[in-house]
N, C-alpha and C positions, 0 to 999 in steps of 0.2 A: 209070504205064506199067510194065511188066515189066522192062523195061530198066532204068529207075530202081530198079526191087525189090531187082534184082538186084546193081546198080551199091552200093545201100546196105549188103546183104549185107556184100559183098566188105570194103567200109569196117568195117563193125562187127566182121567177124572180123577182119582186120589190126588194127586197135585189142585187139583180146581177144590177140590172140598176142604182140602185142606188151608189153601189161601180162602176159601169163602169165610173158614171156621174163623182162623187167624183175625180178618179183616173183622169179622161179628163181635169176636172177644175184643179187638180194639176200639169197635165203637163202643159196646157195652160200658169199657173201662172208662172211656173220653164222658159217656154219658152221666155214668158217677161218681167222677169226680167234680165235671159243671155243676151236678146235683148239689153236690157237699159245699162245693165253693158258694151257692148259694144258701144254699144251708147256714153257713157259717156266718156270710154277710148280713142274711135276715138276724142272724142272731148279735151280731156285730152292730145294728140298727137298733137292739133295742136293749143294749146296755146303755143306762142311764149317765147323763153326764154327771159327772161329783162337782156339786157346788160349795166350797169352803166355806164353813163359817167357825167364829170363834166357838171354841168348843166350851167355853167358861159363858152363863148367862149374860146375855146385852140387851135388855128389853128395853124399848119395845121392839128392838130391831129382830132379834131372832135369840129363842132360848130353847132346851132341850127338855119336853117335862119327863115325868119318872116313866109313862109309857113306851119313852125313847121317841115322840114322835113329837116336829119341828114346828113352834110357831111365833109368829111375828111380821110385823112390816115389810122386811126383806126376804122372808119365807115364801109370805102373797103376791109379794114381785118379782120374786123368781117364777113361779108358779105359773102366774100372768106372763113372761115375757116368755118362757120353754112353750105356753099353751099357742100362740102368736104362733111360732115357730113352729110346729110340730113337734118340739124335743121333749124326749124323755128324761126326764132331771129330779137329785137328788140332795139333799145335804149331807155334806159330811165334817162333823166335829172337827177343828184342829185347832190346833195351840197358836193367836194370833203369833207370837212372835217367830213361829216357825214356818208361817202361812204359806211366803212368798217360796225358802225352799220346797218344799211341799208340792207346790204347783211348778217349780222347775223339772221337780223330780218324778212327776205324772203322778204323784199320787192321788190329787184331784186335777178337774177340768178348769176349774173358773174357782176366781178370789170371789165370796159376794160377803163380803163382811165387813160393812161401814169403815172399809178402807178408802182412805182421802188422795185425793190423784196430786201426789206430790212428782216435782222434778228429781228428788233423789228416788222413786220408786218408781220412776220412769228406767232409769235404768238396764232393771231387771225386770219387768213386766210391761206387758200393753193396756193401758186401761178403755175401758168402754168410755161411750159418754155416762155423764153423772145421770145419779140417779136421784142423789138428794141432797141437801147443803145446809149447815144450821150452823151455828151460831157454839162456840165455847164458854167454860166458866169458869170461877175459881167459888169453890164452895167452902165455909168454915165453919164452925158451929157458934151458935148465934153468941154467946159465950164471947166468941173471941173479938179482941177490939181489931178490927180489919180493915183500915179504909184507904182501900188501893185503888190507882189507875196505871196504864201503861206509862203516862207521863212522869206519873210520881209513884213509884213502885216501893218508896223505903219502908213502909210499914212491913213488909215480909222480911225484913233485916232479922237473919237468926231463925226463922221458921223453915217447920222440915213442910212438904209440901208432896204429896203421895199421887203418880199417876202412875197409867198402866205402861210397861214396858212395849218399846217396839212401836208407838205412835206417837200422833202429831203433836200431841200435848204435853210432852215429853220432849220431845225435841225445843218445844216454843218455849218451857220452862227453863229448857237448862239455856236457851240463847237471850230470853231476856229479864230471866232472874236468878240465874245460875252463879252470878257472883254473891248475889244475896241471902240467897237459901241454900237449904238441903236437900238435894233430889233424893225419893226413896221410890223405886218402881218394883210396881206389881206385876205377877200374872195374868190377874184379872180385875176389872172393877168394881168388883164385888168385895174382893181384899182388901182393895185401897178406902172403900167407904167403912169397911168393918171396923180399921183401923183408926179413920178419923173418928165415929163415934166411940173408940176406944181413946180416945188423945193419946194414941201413937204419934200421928201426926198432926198440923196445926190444919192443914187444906188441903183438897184434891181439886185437879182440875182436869175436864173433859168434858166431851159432848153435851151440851145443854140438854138435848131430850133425855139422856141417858140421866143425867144427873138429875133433872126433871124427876123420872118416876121414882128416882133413891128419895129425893125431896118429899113427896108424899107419901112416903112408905112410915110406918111407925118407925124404922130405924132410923131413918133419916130426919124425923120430927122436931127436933130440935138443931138443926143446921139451916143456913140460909146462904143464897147466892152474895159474896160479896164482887164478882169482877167479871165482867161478859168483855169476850173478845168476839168480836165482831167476825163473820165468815171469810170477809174478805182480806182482813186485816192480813199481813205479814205473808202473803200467797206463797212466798218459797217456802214457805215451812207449815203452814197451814193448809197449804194445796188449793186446788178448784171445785169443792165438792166432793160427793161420794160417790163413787162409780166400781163395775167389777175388772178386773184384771184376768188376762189368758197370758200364754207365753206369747212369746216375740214373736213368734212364725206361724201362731194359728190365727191366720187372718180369715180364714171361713169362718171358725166360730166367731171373732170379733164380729164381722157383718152380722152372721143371724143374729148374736144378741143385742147389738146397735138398733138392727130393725126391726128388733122384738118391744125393743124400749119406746121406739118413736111409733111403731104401734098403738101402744097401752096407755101414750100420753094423748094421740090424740083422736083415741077412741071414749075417751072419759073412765079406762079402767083405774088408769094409775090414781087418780083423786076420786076414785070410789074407793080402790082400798084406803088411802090417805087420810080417808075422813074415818076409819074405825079407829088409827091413831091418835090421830092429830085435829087439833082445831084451829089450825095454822096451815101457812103453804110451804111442806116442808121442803118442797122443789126447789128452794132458794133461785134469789138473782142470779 
């Protein structure tokens, strides 16, 4: 009957509009949510990497002034080696000795904090290559009668001797004067000098650059270097230089900032920033 033809029509177009409808709204939804997923990626692109650094001043490596805003040697090499790279990157304060948890625990991307590439900090992180290598010290005030070598170390018999906690000079202290002295470790190197020109303690020892610009600071005026340890000396405990740290498994960021660095070396950036520091090659052997 025609009626019935009719009647079936209607049904089979209602079915068709209805699967048109259906199928429209599934691409719609398919369409925005790719949107969003890209959405989220671009946004995902340009959250900055967190670069650790000690949150306690280490000049001239990196300090934090009262604007909140980050500067120093390692500052401008970080900068230089994310520019390289395309990455977007950041500093973030933290507590050297809580550094390497820290970055196990995502709350930064990268160590870059004149941490020294030792085999016991192999361990638990991967480090780049170096980035810088100098030379250690034992500082006192001029005051004090000092005259030591690694050979003949007895004049520190009975002195208390002040580094920072959680690094290499601290570790080198208590292994080859640790029978002799008093280890007293700080938070920051900042403490530990306060305290020698306080005759808290007899010496501190650390980074020669570091110690370096304490040396010329009116606080430090009346202190002098009595003992350099050489960069290379004592490598298991001294390490190979200065280099930044990722976890174990982020080998993509390793590479980019490996070939961020051999970039910046031999493009002549890295000894352009090196010479606003330094009057020396602080790249060591």
């Amino acid at each position: 009957m025609p009626g019935s033809d009719y009647g079936s029509h209607i049904v089979i177009r209602a079915k068709l509009h209805r699967f048109t409808g259906v199928s429209m709204i599934r691409r719609t939804l398919l369409a925005t949510v790719a949107a969003l997923a890209l959405t989220a990626a671009a946004h995902a692109d340009e959250t900055p990497l967190k670069f650790g650094a000690d949150s306690s001043p280490y000049p001239p490596f990196a300090s934090q002034g009262a604007d909140g805003k980050w500067s120093g040697f390692e500052v401008d090499l970080m900068n230089a080696v994310c520019a390289a790279e395309n990455l977007k990157c950041e500093t973030v304060g933290t507590a050297f000795d809580g550094i390497i948890p820290a970055l196990n625990a995502k709350k930064i991307d990268v160590i870059w904090a004149s941490m020294s590439i030792t085999p016991e900090r192999k361990k638990s992180v991967t480090f780049t290559n170096k980035y810088y290598n100098t030379p250690s010290e034992i500082v006192a005030l001029k005051t004090t009668d000092l005259k030591i070598s690694k050979a003949d170390p007895s004049a520190l018999k009975g002195k208390v001797v002040g580094v920072q906690s959680s690094t290499i000079h601290a570790n080198y202290v208590q292994k080859h004067f640790g029978d002799l002295v008093t280890l007293k470790t700080y938070d920051s190197q900042d403490n530990a000098d306060a305290d020698l020109v306080a005759g808290r303690v007899d010496a501190v020892m650390a980074d020669s650059i570091a110690l370096n610009d304490f040396l010329n600071s009116a606080q430090g005026k009346d202190a002098e270097v009595k003992m350099v340890i050489p960069a290379d000396d004592d490598r298991a405990v001294m390490g190979d230089g200065v280099g930044g740290a990722v976890r174990n498994d982020d080998t993509a960021l390793l590479a980019k900032l490996n070939d961020g660095i051999a970039k910046i070396r031999a493009d002549g950036t890295y000894d352009k920033i090196a010479k606003k520091y330094f009057s020396f090659d602080v790249y060591g052997g």
